[in-house]
C-alpha positions in Angstrom: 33.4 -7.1 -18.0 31.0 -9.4 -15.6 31.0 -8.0 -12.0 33.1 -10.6 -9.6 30.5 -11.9 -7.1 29.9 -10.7 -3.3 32.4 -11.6 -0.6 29.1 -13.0 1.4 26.8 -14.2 -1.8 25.2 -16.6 0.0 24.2 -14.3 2.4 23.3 -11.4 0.6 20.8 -13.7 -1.7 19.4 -14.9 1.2 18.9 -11.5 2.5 17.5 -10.5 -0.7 15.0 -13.5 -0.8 13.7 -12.2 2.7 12.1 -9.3 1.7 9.9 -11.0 -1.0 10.5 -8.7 -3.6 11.4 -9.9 -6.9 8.6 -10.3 -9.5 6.2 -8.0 -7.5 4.0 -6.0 -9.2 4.9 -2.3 -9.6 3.9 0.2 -6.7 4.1 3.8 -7.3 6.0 5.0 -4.3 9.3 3.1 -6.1 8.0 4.4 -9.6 8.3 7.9 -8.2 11.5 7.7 -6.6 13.7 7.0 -10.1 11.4 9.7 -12.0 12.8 12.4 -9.1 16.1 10.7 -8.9 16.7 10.8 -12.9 15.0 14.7 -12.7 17.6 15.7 -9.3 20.8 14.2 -11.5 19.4 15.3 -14.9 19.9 12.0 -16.6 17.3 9.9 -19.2 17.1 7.3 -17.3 16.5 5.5 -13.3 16.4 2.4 -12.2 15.6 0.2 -8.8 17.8 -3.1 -9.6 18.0 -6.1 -7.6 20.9 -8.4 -8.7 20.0 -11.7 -7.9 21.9 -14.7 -8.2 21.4 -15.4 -12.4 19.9 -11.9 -13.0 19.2 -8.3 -12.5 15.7 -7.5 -12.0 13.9 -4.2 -12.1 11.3 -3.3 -9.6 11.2 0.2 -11.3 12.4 1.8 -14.2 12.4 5.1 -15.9 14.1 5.8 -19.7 14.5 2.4 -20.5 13.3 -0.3 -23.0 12.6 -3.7 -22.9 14.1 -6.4 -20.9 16.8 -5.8 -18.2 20.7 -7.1 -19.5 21.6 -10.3 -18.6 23.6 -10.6 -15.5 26.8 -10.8 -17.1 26.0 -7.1 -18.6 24.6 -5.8 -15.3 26.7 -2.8 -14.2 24.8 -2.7 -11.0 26.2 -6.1 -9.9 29.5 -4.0 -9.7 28.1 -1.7 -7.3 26.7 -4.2 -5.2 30.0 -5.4 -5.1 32.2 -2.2 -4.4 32.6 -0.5 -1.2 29.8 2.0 -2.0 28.2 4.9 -4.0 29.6 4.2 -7.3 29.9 6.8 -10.4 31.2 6.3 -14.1 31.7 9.5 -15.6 32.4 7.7 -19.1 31.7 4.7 -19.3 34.0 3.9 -22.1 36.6 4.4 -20.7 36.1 2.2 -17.5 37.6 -0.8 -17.8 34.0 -2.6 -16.1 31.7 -0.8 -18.8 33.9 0.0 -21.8 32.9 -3.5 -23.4 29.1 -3.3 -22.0 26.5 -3.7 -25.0 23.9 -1.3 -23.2 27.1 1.6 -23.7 28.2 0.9 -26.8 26.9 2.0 -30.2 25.0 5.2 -31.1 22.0 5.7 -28.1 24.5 3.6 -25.4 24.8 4.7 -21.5 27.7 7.0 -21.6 27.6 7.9 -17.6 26.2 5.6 -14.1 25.9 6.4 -10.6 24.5 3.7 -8.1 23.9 3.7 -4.6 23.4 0.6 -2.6 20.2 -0.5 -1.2 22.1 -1.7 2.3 19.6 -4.7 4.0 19.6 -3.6 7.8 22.0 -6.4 8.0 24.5 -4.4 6.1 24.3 -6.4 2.8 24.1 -5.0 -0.8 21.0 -6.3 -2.3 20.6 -4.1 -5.9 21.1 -0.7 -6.4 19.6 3.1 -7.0 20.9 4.1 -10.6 20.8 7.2 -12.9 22.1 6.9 -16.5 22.8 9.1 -19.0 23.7 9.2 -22.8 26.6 11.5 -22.0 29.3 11.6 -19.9 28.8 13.5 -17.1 30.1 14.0 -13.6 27.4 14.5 -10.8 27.5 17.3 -8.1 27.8 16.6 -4.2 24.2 18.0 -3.9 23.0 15.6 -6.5 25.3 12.3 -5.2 23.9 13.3 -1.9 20.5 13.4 -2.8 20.6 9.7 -5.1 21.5 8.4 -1.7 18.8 9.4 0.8 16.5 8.2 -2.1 18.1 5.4 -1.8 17.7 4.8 1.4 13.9 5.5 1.5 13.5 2.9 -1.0 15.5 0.3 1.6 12.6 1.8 4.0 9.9 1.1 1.4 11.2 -2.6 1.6 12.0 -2.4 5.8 8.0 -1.4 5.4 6.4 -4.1 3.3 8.6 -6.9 5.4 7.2 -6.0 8.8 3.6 -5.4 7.4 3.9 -8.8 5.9 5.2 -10.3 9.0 2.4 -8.5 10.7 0.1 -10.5 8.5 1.4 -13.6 9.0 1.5 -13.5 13.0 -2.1 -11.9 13.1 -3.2 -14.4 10.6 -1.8 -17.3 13.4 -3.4 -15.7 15.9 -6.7 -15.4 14.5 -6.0 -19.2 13.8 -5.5 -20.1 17.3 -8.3 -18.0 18.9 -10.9 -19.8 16.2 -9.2 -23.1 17.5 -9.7 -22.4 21.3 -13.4 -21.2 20.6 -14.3 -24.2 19.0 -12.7 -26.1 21.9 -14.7 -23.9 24.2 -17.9 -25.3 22.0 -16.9 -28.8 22.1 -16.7 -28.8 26.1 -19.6 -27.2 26.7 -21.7 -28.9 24.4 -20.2 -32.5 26.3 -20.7 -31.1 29.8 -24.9 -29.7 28.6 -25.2 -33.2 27.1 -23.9 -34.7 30.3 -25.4 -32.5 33.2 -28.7 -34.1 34.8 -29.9 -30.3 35.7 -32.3 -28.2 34.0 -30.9 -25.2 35.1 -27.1 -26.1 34.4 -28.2 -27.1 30.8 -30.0 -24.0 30.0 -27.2 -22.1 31.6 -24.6 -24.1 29.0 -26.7 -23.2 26.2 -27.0 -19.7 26.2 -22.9 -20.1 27.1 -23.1 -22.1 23.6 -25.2 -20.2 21.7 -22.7 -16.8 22.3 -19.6 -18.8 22.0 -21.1 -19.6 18.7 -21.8 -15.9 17.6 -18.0 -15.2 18.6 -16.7 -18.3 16.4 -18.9 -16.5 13.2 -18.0 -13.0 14.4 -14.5 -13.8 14.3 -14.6 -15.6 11.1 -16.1 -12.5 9.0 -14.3 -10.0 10.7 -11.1 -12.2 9.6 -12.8 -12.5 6.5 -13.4 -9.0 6.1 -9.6 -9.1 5.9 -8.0 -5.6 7.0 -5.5 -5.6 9.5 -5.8 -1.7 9.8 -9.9 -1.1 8.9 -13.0 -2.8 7.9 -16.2 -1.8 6.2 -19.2 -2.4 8.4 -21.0 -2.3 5.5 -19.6 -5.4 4.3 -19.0 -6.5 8.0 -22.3 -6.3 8.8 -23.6 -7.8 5.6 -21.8 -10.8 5.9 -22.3 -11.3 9.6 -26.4 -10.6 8.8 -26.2 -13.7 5.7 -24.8 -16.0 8.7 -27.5 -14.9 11.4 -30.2 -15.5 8.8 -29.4 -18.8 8.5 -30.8 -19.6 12.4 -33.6 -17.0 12.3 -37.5 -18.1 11.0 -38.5 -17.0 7.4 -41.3 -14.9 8.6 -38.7 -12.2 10.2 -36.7 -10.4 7.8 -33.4 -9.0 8.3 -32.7 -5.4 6.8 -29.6 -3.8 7.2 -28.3 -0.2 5.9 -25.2 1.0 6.7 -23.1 2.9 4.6 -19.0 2.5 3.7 -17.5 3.2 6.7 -14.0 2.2 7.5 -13.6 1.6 11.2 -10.7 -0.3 13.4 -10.9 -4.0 13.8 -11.5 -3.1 17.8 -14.9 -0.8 17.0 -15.8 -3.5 14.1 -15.6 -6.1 16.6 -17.8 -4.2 19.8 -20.3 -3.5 16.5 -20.4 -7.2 15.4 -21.4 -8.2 19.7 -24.5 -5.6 19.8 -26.0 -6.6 16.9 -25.6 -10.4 17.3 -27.1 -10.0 20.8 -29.8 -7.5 19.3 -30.8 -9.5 16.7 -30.5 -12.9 19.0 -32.5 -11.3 21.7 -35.2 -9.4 19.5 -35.7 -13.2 17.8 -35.7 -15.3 21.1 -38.2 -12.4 22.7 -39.5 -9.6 20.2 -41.3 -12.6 18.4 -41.2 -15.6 20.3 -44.8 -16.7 19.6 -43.5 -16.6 15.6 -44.9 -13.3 14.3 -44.0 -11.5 11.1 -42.0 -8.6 11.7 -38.6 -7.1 10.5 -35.2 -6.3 12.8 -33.7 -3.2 10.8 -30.2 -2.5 11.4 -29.4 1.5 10.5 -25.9 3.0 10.4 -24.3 6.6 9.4 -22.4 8.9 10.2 -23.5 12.0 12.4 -22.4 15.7 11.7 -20.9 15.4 15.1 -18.6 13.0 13.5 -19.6 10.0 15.1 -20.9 6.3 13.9 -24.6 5.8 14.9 -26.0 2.7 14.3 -29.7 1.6 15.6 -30.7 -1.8 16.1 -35.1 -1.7 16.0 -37.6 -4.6 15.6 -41.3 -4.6 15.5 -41.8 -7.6 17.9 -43.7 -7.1 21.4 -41.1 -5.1 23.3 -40.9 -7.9 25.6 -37.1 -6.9 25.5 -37.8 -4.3 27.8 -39.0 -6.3 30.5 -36.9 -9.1 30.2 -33.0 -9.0 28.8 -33.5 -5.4 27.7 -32.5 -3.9 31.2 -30.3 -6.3 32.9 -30.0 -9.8 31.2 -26.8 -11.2 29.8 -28.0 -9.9 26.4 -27.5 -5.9 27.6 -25.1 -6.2 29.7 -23.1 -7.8 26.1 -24.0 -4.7 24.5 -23.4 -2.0 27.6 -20.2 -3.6 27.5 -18.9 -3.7 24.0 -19.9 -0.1 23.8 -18.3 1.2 27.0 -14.8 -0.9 25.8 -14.6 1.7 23.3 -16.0 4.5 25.3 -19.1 4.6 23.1 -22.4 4.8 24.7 -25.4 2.8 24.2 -29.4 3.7 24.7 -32.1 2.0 24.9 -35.1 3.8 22.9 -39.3 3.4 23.5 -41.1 3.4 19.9 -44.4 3.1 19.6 -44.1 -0.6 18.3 -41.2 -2.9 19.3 -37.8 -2.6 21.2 -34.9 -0.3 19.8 -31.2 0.8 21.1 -29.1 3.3 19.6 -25.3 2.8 19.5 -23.0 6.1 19.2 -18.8 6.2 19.4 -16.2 8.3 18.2 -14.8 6.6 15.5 -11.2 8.3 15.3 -10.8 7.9 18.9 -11.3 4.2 19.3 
């Protein structure tokens, strides 16, 4: 017997289309809930089924083979359409499953219980289902129990909708800031173009040249892709391949920092101090065009903080210069104090170095 449709079909498919989940891979948090459902009720077989508008789809199974039935032979569309938890003790003798293939025959379903999956609008999208080759009744423990599970799985789907709305907005976001920035470029480079003072036009350039590093650090931390962590090994990797670009072939760039996952906030405070580093140590470390090498070194500390030190071999001339009070440091104080990390600045025997420290957990 084919289920009658929903009271508010139109609704409920469009509720069901919302949450993007038909034809998704599968996921192991929904694989494990019909394995403990099909344990708790002792049947052979579990299923998550969404009942869509020409077919039932399964986003996990347990106990069965092959395809799912065709909509006409989907006994979860009659749950989605009854007033809740349904349970066929035999489902021979039910007037909605006594002519179903998947019961008839030698190996057929002989018992189903479903629980809806309720949208947090209150519509039936699919179902929770156990099925069995016998007929059965389930206890209050166990009808209890299918639906809490499914509920979580409604929370599984509640989850993946608000992380994927998450995405979206931050992905607009980033959009827009990489818009203004560019704006920011445009004007500045008109008004440096434009102003008949040394001073203002050397002013406007270094305001360019850092509006710049914050249009490239934005694109590969966006690019590093995480909305909850990002690798600075990768980070700084990628932001290194873009710096090299601007910097002379006779100064080499080495970086070595391990996989470590840190929050978009710390990645982006690590992304300023060594854009300024390196800028600085390039514009004064080796001015005159010398050889030398800027090494970028991060790890973690037995303390449990992220260390990173920024060194070059250049003349030190940071020391003297931006190394104590130009726009340069106070960048770098700055990034490290937004994220109460601290910053120092170090006297080799050769060259300039600072050393970066912060607790990662806490930022």
């Amino acid at each position: 017997m084919e289920a009658d449709q929903h009271p508010r079909q139109a609704e409920r498919l469009a509720e069901l289309i919302s949450y993007d989940i038909l034809d998704t891979a599968q996921e192991q948090e929904f694989d494990d809930i019909v394995s403990i459902a099909a344990q708790i009720c002792g049947t052979e077989a579990s299923t998550i089924t969404f009942i869509a508008a020409d077919r039932q789809w399964f986003k996990a199974s347990v106990g069965m083979e092959g395809r799912p039935a065709p909509i006409g032979f989907a006994v979860c569309a009659h749950t989605v359409v009854a007033d809740g938890f349904v349970e066929i003790t035999d489902t021979l003798k039910d007037n909605r499953t006594k002519d179903n293939p998947g019961c008839l025959g030698e190996g057929g379903f002989r018992f189903y219980a479903g629980a809806q999956l309720i949208s947090s609008n209150g519509l039936p999208m699919g179902t929770l289902c156990v099925l069995g080759r016998t007929a059965k009744s389930l206890t209050d423990v166990q009808r209890n129990t299918l639906q809490i599970l499914a509920n979580q799985v409604v929370k599984l789907l509640e989850l993946r909708k608000s992380l994927k709305a998450a995405d979206i907005l931050r992905l607009e976001v980033d959009h827009r800031v990489k818009n203004s920035l560019q704006l920011v470029v445009s004007l500045t480079t008109l008004q440096k173009r434009n102003s008949p003072s040394h001073e203002v036009k050397t002013a406007l350039g270094q305001m360019q040249e850092r509006v710049v590093a914050l249009v490239n650090l934005h694109n590969v931390i966006q690019n590093s892709n995480s909305s909850h962590s990002v690798n600075l090994r990768i980070l700084l990797n990628d932001l290194t391949k873009l710096m090299k670009n601007s910097i002379a072939s006779e100064i080499s760039l080495v970086v070595n920092v391990g996989d470590i996952e840190v929050s978009a906030r710390i990645a982006s405070s690590v992304s300023v101090i060594v854009n300024e580093f390196v800028s600085n140590s390039v514009k004064h470390g080796f001015a005159l065009g010398q050889k030398g090498t800027i090494c970028l070194t991060g790890e973690m500390t037995e303390q449990g903080q992220f260390e990173l030190r920024c060194a070059d071999d250049g003349v030190g001339a940071l020391v003297g210069g931006s190394g104590g009070s130009g726009i340069g440091m106070k960048a770098m104080r700055a990034s490290a104090e937004q994220i109460s990390g601290t910053l120092t600045v170090d006297t080799p025997p050769k060259g300039y170095q600072i050393t970066f420290r912060c607790d990662v957990s806490k930022a």
